[in-house]
Backbone of each chain as ProteinMPNN parsed JSONL, in Angstrom:
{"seq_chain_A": "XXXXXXXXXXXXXXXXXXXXXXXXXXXXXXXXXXXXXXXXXXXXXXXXXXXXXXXXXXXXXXXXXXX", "coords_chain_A": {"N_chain_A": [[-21.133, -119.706, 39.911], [-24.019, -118.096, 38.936], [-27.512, -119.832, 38.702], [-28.501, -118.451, 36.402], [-29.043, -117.302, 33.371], [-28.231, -114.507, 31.166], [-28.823, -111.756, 28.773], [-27.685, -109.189, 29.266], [-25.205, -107.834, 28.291], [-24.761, -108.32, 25.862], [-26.832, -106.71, 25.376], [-26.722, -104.012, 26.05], [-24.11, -103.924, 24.534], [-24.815, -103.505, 22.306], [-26.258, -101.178, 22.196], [-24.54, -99.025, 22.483], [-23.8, -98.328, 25.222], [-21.779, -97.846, 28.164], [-20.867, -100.001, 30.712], [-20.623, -98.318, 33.109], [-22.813, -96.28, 32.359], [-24.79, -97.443, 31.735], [-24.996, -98.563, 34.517], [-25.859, -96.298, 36.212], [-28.01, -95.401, 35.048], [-30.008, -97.109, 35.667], [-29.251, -96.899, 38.783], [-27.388, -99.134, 39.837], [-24.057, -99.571, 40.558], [-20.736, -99.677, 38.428], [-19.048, -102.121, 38.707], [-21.158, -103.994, 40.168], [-22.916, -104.213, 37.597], [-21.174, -105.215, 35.917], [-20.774, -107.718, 37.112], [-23.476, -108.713, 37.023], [-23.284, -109.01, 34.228], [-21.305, -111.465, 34.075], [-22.618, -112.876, 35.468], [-22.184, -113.413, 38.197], [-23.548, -112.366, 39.923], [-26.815, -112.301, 40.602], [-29.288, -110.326, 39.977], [-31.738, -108.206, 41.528], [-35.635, -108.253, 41.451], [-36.359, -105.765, 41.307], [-34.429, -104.5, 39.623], [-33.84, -106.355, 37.471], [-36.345, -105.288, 36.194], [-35.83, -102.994, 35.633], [-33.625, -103.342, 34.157], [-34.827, -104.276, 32.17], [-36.927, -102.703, 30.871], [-35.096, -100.408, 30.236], [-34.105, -101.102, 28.576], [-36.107, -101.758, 26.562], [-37.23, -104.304, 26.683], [-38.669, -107.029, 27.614], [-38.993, -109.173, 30.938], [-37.984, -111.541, 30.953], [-37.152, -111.863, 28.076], [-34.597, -111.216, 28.738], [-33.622, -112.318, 30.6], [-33.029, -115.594, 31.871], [-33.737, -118.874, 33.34], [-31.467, -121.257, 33.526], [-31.184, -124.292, 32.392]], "CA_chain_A": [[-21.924, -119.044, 38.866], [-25.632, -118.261, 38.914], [-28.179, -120.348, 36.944], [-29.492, -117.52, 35.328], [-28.273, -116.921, 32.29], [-28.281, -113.073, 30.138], [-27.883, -111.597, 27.199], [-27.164, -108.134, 29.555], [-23.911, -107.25, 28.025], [-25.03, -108.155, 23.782], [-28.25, -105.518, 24.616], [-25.846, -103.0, 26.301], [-23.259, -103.326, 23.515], [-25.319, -102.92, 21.021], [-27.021, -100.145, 22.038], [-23.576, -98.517, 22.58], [-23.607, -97.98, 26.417], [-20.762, -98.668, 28.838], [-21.149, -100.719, 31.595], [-20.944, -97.106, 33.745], [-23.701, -95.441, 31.822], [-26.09, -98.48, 32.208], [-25.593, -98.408, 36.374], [-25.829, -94.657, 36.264], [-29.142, -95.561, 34.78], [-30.714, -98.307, 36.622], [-29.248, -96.901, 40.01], [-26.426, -99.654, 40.187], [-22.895, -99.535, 40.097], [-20.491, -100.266, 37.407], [-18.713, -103.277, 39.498], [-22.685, -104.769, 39.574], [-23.055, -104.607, 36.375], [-20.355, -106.313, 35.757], [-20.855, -108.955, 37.732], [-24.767, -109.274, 36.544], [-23.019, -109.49, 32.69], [-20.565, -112.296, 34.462], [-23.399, -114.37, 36.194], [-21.601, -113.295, 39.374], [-24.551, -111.968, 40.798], [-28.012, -112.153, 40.392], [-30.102, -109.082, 40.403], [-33.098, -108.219, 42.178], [-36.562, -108.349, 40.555], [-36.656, -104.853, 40.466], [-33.108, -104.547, 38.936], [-33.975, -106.892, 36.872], [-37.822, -104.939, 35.164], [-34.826, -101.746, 34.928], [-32.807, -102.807, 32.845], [-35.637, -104.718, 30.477], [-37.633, -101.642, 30.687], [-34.303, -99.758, 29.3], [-33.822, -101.987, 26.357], [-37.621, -102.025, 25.534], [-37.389, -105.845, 26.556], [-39.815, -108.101, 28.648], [-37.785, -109.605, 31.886], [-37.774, -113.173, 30.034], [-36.454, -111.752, 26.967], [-33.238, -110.493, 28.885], [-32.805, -113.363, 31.833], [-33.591, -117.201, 31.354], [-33.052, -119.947, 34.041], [-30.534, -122.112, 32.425], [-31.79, -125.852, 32.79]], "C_chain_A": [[-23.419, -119.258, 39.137], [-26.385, -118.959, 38.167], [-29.15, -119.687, 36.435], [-29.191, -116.91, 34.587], [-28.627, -115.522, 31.405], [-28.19, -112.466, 29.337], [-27.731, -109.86, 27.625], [-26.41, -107.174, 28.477], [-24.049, -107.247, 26.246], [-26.125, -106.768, 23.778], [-27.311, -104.12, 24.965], [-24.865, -102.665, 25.118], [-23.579, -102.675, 22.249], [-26.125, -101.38, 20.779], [-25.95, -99.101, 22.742], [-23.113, -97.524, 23.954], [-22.07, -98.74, 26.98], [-21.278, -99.209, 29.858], [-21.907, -99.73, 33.154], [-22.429, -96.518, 33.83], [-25.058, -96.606, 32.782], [-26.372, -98.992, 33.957], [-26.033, -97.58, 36.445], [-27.5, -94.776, 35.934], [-30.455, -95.983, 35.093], [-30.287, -98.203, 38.228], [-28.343, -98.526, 40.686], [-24.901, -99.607, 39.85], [-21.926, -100.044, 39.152], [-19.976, -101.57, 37.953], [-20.3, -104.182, 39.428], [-23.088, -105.145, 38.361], [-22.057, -105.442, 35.651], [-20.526, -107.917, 35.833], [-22.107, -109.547, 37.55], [-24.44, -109.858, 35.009], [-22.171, -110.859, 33.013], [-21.269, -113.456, 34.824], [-22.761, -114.599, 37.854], [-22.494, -113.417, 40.28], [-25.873, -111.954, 40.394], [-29.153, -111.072, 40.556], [-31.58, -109.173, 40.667], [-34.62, -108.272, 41.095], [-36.69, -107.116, 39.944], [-35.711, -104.259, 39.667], [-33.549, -105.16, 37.773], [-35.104, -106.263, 35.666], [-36.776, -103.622, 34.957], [-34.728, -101.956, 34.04], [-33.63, -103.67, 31.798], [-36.227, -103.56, 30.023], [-36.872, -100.578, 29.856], [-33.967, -100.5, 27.937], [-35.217, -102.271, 25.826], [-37.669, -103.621, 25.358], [-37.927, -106.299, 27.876], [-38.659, -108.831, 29.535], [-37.343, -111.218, 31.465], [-37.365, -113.266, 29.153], [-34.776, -111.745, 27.075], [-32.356, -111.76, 29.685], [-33.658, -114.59, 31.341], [-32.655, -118.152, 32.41], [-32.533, -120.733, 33.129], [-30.868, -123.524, 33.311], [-30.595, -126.913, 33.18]], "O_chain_A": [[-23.939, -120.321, 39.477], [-26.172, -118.91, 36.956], [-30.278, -120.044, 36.095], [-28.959, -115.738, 34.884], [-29.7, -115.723, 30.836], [-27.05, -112.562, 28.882], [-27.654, -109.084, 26.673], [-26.824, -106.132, 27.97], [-23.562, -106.389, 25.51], [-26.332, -106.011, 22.829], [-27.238, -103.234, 24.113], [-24.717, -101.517, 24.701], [-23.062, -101.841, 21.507], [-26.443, -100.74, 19.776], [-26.434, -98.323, 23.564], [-22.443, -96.492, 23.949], [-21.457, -99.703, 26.519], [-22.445, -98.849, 30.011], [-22.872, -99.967, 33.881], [-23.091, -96.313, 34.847], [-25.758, -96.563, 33.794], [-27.353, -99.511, 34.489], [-27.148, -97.801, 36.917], [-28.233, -94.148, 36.698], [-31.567, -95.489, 34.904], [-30.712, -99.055, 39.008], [-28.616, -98.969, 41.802], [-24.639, -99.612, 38.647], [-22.261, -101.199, 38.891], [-20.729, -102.436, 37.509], [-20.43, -105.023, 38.54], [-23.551, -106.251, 38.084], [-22.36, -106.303, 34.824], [-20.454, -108.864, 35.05], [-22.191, -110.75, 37.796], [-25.027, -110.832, 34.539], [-22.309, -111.617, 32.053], [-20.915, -114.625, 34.674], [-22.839, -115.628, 38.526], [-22.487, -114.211, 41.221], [-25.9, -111.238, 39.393], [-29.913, -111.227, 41.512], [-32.399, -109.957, 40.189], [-34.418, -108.335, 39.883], [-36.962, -106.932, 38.758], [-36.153, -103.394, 38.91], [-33.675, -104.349, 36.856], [-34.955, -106.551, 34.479], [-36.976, -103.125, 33.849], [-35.232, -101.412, 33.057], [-33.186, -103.79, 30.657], [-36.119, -103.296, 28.826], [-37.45, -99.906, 29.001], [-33.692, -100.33, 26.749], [-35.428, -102.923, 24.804], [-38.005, -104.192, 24.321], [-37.582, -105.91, 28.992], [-37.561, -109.078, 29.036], [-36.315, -111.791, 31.824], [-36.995, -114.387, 28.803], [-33.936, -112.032, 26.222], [-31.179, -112.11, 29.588], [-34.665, -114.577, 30.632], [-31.428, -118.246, 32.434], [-33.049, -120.918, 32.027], [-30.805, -123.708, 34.526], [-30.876, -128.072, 33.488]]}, "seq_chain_B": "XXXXXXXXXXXXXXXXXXXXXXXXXXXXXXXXXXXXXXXXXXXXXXXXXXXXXXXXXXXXXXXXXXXXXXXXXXXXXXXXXXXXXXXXXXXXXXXXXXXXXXXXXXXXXXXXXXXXXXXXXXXXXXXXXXXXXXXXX", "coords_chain_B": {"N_chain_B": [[-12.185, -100.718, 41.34], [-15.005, -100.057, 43.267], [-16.549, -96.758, 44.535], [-17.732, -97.03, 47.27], [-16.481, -99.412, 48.171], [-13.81, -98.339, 48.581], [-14.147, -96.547, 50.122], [-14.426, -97.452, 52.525], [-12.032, -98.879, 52.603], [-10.434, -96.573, 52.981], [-11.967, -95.848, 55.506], [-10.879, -97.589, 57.224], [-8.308, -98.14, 57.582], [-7.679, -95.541, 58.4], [-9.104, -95.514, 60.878], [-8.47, -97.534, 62.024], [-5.29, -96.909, 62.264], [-5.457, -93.783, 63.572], [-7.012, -94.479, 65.924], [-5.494, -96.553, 66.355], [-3.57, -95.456, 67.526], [-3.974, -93.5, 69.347], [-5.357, -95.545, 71.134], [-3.043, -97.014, 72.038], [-0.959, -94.68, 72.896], [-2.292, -93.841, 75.52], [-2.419, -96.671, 76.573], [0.367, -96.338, 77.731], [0.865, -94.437, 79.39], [1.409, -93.776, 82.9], [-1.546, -94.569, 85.157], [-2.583, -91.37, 86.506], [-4.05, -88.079, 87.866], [-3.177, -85.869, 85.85], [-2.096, -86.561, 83.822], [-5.266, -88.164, 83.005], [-6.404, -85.744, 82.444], [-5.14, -84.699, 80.322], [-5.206, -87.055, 78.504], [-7.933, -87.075, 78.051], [-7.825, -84.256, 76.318], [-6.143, -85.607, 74.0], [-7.845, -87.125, 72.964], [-10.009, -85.914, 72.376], [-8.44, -84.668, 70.223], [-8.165, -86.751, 68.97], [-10.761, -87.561, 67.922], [-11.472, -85.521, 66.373], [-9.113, -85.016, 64.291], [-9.777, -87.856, 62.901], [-12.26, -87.229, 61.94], [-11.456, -85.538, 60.031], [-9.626, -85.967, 58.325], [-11.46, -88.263, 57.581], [-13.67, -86.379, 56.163], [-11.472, -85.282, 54.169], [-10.44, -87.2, 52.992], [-12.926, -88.537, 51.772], [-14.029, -86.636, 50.107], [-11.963, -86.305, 48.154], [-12.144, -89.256, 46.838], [-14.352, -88.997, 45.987], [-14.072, -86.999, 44.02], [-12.256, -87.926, 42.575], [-13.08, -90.395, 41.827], [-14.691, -92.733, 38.809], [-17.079, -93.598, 38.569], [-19.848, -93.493, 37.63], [-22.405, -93.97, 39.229], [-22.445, -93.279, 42.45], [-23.981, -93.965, 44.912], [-24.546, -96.51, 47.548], [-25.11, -99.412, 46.145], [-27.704, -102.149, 45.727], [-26.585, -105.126, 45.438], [-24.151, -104.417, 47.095], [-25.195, -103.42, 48.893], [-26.246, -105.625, 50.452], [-23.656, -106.904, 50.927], [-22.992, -105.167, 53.017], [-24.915, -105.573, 55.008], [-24.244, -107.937, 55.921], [-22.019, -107.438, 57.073], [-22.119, -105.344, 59.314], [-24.034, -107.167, 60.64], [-22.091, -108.867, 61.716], [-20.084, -106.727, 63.099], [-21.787, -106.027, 64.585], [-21.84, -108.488, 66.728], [-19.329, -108.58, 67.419], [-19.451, -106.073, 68.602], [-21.166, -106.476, 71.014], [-19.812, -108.729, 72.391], [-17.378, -106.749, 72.895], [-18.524, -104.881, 74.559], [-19.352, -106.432, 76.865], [-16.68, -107.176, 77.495], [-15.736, -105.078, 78.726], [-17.112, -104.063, 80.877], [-15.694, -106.007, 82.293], [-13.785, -103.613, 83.241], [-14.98, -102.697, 85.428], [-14.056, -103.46, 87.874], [-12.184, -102.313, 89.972], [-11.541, -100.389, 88.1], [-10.977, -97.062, 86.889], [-13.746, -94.51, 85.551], [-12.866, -93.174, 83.75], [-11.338, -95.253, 82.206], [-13.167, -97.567, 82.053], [-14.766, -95.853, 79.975], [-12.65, -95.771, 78.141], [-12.661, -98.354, 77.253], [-14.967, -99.024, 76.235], [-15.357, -97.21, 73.963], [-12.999, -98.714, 72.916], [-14.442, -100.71, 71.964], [-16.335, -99.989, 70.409], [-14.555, -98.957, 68.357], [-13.292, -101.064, 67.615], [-15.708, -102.592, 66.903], [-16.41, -101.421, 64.455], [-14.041, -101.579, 62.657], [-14.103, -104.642, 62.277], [-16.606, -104.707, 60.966], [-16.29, -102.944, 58.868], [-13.661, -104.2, 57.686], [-15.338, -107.213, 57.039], [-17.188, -105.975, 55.285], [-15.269, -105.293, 53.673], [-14.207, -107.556, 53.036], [-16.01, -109.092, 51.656], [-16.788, -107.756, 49.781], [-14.76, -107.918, 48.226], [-14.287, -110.642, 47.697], [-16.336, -111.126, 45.727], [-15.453, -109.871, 43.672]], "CA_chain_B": [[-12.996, -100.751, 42.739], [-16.407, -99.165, 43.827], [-16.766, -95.758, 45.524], [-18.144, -97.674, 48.41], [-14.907, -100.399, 48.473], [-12.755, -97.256, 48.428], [-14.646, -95.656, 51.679], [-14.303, -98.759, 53.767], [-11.17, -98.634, 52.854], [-10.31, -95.276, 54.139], [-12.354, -95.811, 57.095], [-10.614, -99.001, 57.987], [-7.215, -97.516, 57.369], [-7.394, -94.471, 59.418], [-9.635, -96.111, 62.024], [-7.301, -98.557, 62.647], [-4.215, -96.087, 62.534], [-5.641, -93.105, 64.336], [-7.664, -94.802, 67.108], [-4.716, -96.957, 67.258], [-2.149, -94.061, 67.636], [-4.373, -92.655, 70.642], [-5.098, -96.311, 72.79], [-1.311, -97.15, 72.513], [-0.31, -93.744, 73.694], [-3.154, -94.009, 76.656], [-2.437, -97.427, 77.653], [1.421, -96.326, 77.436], [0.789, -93.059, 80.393], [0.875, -94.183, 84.046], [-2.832, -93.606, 85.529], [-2.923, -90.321, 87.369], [-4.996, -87.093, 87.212], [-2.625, -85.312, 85.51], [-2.444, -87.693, 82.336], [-6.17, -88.079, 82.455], [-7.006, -84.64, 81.69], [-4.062, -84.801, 78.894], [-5.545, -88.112, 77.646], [-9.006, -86.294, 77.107], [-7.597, -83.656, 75.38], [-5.979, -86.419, 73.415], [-9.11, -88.016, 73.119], [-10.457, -84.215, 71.306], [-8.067, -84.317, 68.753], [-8.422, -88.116, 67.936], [-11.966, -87.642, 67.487], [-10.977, -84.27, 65.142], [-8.493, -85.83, 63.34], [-10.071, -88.601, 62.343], [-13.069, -86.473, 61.264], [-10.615, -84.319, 59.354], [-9.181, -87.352, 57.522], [-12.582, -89.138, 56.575], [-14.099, -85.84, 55.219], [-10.878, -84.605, 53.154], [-10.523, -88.422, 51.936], [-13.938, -88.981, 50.998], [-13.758, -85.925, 49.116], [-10.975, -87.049, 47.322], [-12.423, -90.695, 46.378], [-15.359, -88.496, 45.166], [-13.32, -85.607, 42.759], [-11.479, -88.893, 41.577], [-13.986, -91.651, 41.458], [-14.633, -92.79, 37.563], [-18.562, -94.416, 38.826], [-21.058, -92.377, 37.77], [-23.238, -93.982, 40.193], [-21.607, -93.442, 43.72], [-24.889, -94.578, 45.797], [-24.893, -98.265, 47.442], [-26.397, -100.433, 45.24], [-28.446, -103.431, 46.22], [-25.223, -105.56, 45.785], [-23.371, -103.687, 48.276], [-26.166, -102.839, 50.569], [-26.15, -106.775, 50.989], [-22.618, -107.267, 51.777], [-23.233, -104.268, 53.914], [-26.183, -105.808, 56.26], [-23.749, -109.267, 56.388], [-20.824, -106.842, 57.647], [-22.596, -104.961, 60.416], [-24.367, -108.145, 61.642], [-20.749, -109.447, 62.092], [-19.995, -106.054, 63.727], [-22.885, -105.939, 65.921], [-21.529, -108.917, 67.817], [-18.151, -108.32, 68.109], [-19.519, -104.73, 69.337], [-21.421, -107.029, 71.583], [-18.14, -108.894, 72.448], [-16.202, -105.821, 73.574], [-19.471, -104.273, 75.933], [-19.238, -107.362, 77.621], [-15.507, -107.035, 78.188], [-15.613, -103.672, 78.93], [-17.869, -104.593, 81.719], [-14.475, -106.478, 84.026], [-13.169, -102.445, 83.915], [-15.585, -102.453, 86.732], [-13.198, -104.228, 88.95], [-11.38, -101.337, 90.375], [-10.691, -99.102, 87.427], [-11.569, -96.048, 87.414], [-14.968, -93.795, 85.036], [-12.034, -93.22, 82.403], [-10.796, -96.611, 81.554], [-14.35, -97.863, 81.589], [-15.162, -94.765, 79.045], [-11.767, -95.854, 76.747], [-12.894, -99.354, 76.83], [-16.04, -99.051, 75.968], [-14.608, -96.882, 72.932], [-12.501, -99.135, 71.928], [-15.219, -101.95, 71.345], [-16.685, -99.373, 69.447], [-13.812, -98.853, 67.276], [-12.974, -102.886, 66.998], [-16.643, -103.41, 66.164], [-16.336, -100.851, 62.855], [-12.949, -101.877, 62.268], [-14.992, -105.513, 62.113], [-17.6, -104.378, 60.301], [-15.642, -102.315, 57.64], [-12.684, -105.364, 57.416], [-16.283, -108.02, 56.524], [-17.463, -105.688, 53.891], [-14.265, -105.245, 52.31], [-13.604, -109.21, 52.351], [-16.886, -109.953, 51.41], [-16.567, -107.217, 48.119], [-13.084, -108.182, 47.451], [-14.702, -111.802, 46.991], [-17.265, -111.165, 44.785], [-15.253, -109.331, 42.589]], "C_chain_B": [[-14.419, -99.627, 42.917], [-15.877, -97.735, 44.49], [-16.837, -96.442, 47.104], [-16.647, -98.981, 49.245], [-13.689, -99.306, 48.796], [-12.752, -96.647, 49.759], [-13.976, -96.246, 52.73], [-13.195, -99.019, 53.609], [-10.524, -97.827, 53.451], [-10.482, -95.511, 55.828], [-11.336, -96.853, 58.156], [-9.337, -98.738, 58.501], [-7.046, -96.279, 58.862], [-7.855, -94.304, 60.476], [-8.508, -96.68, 62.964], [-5.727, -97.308, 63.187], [-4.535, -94.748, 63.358], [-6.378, -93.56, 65.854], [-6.048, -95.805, 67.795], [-3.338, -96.264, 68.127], [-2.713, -94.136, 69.477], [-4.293, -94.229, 71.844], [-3.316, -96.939, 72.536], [-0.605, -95.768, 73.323], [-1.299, -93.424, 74.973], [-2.663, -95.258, 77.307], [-0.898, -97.308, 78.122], [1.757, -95.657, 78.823], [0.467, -94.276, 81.567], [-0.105, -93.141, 84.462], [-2.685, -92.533, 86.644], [-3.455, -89.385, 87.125], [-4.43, -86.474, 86.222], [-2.714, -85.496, 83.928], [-3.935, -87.993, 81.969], [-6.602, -87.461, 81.67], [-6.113, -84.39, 79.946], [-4.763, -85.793, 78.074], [-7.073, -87.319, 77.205], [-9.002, -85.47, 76.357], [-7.443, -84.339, 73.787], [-7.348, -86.907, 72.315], [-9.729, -87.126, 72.063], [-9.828, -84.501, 70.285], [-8.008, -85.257, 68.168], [-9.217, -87.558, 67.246], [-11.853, -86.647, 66.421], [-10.488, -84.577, 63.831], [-9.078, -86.887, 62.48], [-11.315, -87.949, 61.651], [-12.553, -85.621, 59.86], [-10.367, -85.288, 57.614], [-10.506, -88.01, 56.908], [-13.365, -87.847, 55.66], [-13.138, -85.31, 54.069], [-10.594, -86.158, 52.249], [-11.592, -88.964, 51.332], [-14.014, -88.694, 49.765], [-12.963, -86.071, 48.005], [-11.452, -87.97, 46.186], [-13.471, -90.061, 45.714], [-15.266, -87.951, 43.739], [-12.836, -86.988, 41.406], [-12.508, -90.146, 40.919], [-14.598, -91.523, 39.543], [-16.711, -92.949, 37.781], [-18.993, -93.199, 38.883], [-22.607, -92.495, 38.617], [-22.853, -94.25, 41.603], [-22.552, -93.207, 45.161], [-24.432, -95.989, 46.533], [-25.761, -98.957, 47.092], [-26.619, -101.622, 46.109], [-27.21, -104.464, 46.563], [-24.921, -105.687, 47.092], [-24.391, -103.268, 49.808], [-25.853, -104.658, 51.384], [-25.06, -107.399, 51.405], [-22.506, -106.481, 53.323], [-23.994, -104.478, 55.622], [-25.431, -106.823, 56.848], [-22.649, -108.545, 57.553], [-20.959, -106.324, 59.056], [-23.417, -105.981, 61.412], [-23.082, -108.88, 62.448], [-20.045, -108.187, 63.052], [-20.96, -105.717, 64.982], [-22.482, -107.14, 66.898], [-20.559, -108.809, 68.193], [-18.31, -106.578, 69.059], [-20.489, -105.57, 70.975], [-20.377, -107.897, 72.935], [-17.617, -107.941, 73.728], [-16.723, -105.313, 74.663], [-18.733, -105.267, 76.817], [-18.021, -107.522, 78.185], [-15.18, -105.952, 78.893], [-16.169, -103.75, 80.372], [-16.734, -105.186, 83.231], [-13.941, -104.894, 84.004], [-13.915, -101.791, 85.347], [-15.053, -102.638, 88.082], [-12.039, -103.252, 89.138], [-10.515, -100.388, 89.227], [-11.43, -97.953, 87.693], [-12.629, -95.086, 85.823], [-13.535, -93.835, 83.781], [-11.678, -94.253, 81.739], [-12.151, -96.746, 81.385], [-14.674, -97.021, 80.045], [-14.445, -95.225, 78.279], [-12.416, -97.724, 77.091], [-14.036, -99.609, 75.743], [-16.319, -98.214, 74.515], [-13.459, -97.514, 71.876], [-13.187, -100.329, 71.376], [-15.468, -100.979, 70.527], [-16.031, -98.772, 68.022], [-13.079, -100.276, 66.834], [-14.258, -103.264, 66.56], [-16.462, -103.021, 64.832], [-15.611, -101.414, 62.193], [-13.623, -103.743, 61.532], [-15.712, -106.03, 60.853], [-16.672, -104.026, 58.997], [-14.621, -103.647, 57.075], [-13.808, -106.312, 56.456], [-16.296, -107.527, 55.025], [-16.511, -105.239, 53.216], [-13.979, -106.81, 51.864], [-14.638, -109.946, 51.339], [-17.11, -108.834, 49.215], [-15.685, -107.603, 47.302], [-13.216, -109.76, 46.772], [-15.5, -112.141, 46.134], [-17.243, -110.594, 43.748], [-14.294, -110.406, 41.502]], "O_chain_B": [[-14.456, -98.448, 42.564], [-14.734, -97.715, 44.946], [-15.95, -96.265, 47.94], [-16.183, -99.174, 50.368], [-12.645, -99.719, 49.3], [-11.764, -96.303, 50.408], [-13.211, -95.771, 53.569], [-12.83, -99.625, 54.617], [-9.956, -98.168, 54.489], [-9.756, -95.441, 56.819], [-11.157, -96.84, 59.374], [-9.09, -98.999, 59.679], [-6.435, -96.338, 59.929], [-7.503, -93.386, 61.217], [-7.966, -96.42, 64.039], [-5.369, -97.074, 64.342], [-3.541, -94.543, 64.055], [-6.182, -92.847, 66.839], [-5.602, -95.852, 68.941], [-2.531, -96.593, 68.996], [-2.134, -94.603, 70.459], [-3.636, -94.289, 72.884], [-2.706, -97.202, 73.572], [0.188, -95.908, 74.254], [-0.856, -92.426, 75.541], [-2.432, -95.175, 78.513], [-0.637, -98.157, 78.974], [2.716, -96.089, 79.463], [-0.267, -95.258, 81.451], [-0.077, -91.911, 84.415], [-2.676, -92.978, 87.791], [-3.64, -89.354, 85.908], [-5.259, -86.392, 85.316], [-3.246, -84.777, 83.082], [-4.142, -88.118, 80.762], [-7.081, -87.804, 80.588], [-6.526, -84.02, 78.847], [-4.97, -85.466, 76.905], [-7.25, -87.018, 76.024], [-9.91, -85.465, 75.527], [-8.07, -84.027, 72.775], [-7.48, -86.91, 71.091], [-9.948, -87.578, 70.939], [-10.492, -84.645, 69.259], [-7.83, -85.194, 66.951], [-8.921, -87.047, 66.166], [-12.245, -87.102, 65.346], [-11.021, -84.502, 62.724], [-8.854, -86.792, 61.273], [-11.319, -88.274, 60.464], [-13.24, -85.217, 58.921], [-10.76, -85.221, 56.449], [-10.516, -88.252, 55.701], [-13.697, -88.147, 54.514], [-13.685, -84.898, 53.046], [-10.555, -86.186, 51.019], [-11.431, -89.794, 50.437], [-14.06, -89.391, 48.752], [-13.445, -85.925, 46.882], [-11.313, -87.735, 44.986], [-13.65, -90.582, 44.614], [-15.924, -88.197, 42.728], [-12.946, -87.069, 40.183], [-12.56, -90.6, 39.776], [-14.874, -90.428, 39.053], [-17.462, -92.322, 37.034], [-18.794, -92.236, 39.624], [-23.534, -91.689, 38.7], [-22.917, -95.416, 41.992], [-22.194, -92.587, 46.162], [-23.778, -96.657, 45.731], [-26.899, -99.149, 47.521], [-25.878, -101.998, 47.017], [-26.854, -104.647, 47.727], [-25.19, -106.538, 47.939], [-24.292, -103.002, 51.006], [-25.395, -104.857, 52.509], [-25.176, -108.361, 52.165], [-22.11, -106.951, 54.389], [-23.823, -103.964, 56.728], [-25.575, -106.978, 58.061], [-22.482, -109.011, 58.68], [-20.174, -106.681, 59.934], [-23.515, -105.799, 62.626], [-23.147, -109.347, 63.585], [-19.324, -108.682, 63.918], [-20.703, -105.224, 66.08], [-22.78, -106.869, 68.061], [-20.463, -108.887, 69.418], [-17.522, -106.101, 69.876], [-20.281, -104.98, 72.035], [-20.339, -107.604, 74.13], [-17.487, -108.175, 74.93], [-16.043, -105.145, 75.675], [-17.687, -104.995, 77.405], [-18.005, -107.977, 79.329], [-14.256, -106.0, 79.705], [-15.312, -103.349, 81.16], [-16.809, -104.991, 84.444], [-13.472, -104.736, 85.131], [-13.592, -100.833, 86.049], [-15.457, -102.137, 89.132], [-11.005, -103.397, 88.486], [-9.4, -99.873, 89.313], [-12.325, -97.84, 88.53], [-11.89, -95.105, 84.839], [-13.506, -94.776, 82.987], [-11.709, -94.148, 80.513], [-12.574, -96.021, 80.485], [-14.8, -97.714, 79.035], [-15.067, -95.41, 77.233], [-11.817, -97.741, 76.016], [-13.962, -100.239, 74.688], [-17.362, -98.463, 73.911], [-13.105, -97.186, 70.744], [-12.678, -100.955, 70.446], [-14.65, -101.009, 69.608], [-16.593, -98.324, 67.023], [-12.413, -100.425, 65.81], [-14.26, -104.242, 65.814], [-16.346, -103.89, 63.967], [-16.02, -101.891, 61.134], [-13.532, -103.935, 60.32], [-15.624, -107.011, 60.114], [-16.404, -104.913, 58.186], [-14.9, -104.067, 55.952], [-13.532, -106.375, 55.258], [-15.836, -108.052, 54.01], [-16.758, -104.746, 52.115], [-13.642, -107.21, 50.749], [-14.432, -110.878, 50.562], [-17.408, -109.194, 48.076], [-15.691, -107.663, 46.073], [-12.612, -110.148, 45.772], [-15.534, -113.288, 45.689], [-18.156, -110.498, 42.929], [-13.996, -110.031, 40.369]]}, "name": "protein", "num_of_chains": 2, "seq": "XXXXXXXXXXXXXXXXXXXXXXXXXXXXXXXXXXXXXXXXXXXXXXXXXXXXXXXXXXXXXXXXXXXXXXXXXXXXXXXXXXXXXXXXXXXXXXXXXXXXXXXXXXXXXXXXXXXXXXXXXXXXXXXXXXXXXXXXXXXXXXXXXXXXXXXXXXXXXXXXXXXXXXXXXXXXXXXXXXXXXXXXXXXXXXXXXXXXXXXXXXXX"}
């Protein structure tokens, strides 16, 4: 597991996307996204200003090194 | 599974089974002219076939695929670069073996050797980035 912890998958649900939609969006696949909501994988920086930029959230709001 | 896990499947599949169809029935023929020119024909309708097969199965994995994003993502590009570095030496590898058909074979064997590194490096290559997706899923 990565130590960078997400709240990915609470901003996605809430804002009533599927996992699909939100690659389709950000130019990654649904398997990625997955695995970024899992802590599988760690996404790139600019992966990373996507999908804050789609939830109208700052890249520190969304990801947080876990201590 | 990915679009992309689906390909490399295909490819790996009908790589393996059509290239292997053709050097088993080549190394199978005793060498004489006769069988050469037959084996290049051969050789035509591999290369066909297998063309035939990766564009009507892509197509397929496409019509069917659920992923509405059927690019390679960053992810996948990076199992991708690990896969072909692991294919680039075993394609490395096979030159280099390919190399003793110098020792009294003859412009054709050299030519299918040197073809079949090139279809054990993909095979390689494609095998990596399926092990290395299949583990990170």
């Amino acid at each position: 597991m990565f130590p960078i912890e997400n709240n990915v998958r609470a901003e996605r649900e809430a804002r009533g996307m599927t996992q699909s939609e939100l690659g389709a969006a950000i130019g990654l696949t649904r398997q990625t996204v997955a695995a970024i909501e899992q802590r599988r994988y760690s996404p790139s920086l600019e992966a990373a200003f996507r999908i804050a930029r789609l939830f109208g959230m700052t890249v520190d709001q969304l990801f947080r090194w876990e201590e | 599974m990915s679009f992309r896990y689906k390909s490399a499947l295909l490819s790996l599949v009908s790589m393996a089974a059509i290239y292997g169809w053709f050097f088993l029935t080549v190394t199978w023929k005793p060498a004489n002219p006769a069988n050469q020119v037959a084996n290049v024909a051969l050789l035509v309708l591999t290369v066909v076939l297998f063309a035939v097969v990766q564009a009507i199965g892509h197509a397929i994995l496409a019509i069917t695929s659920r992923d509405k994003y059927g690019a390679m993502d960053e992810r996948e590009r990076g199992f991708d670069q690990r896969a072909t570095n692991v294919g680039y030496y075993v394609l490395i590898v096979g030159a280099l073996m390919a190399i003793w058909t110098l020792r009294g074979a003859g412009g054709f064997d050299m030519g299918y050797a040197v073809l079949l590194a090139i279809v054990v490096a993909e095979c390689a290559r494609q095998m990596v980035f399926l092990f290395l997706h299949h583990r990170a899923a």
